[in-house]
TIBA-74829 format. One record per residue (C-alpha): z, y, x; residue in three letters; residue number from 1. Coordinates in Angstrom, 3 decimals, m for minus. Example, Ala and Ser with C-alpha at 12.3 -4.5 7.8 and 13.67 -1.06 7.14 Angstrom:
<rs>
R; 7.800; m4.500; 12.300; ALA; 1
R; 7.140; m1.060; 13.670; SER; 2
</rs>
This chain:
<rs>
R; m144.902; 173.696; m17.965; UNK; 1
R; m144.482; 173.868; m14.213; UNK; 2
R; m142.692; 171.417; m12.346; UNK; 3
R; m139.528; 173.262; m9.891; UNK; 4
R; m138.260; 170.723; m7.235; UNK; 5
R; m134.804; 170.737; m6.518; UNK; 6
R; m133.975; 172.831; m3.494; UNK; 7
R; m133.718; 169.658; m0.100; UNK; 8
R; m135.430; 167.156; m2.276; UNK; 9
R; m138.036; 165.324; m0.131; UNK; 10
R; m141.761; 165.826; m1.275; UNK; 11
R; m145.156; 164.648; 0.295; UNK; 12
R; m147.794; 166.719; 0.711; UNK; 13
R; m150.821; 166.293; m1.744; UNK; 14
R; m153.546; 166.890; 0.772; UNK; 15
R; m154.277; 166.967; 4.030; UNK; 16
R; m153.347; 170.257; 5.965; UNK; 17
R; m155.471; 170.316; 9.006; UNK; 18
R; m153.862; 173.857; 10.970; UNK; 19
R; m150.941; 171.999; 10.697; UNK; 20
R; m152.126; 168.534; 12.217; UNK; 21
R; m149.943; 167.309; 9.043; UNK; 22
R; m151.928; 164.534; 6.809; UNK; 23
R; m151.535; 163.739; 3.020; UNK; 24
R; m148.936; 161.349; 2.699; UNK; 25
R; m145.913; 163.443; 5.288; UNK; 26
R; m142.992; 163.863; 4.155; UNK; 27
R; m140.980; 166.959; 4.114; UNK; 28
R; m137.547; 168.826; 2.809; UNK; 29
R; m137.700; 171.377; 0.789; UNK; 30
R; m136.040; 174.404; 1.838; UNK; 31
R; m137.161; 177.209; 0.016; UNK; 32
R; m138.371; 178.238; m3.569; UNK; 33
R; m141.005; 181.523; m4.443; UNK; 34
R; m141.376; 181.996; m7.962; UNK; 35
R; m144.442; 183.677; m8.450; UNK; 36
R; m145.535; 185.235; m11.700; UNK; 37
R; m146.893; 184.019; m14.854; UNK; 38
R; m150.338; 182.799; m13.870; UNK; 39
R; m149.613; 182.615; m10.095; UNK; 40
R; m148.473; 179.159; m8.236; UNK; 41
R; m145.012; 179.276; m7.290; UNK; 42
R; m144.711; 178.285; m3.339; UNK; 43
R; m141.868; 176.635; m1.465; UNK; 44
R; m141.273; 176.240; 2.079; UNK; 45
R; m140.906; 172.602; 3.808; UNK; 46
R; m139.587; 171.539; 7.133; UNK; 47
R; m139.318; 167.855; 9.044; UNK; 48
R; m142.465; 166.586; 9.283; UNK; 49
R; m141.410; 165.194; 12.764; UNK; 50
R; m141.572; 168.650; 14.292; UNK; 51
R; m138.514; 170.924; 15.148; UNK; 52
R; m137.864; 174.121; 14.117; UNK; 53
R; m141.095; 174.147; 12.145; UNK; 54
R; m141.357; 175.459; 8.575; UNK; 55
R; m144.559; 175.800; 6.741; UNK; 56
R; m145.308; 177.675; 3.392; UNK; 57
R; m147.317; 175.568; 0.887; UNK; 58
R; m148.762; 176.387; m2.915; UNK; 59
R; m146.679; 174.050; m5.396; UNK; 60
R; m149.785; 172.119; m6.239; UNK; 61
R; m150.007; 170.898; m2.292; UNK; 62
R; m146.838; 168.880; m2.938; UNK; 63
R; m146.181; 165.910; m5.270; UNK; 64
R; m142.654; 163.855; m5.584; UNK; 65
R; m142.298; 161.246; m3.033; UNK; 66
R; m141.893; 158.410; m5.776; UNK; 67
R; m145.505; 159.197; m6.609; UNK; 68
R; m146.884; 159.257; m3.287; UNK; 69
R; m145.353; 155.539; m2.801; UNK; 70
R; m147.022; 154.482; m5.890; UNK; 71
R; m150.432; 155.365; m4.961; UNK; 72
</rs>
């Protein structure tokens, strides 16, 4: 089952994302949910890593809950 995050929840990002100058570990808002379908990754668009008026589209699996990241 795939995990939806709550539209303005705060994620980190899973991996580093070098066109962006962002690293694994930033933290982000939520701001928009794709559904994709069965067999495709949903996406979601973030915004606030430190950078206005920015807003990058990432695959679900390039985000992870922020309580996770904390525990690594």
């Amino acid at each position: 089952m795939k995990v939806q995050y709550p539209l303005f929840s705060q994620v980190a990002l899973a991996q580093d994302l070098p066109e962006y100058n962002l690293k694994r570990g930033n933290v982000a808002t939520i701001v928009e949910y794709y559904p994709m379908p069965e067999g495709e990754e949903d996406g979601y668009s973030l915004e606030g890593f430190d950078l206005l008026h920015v807003t990058i589209e990432v695959p679900a699996s390039q985000i992870i809950p922020v309580a996770q990241w904390q525990q690594e």
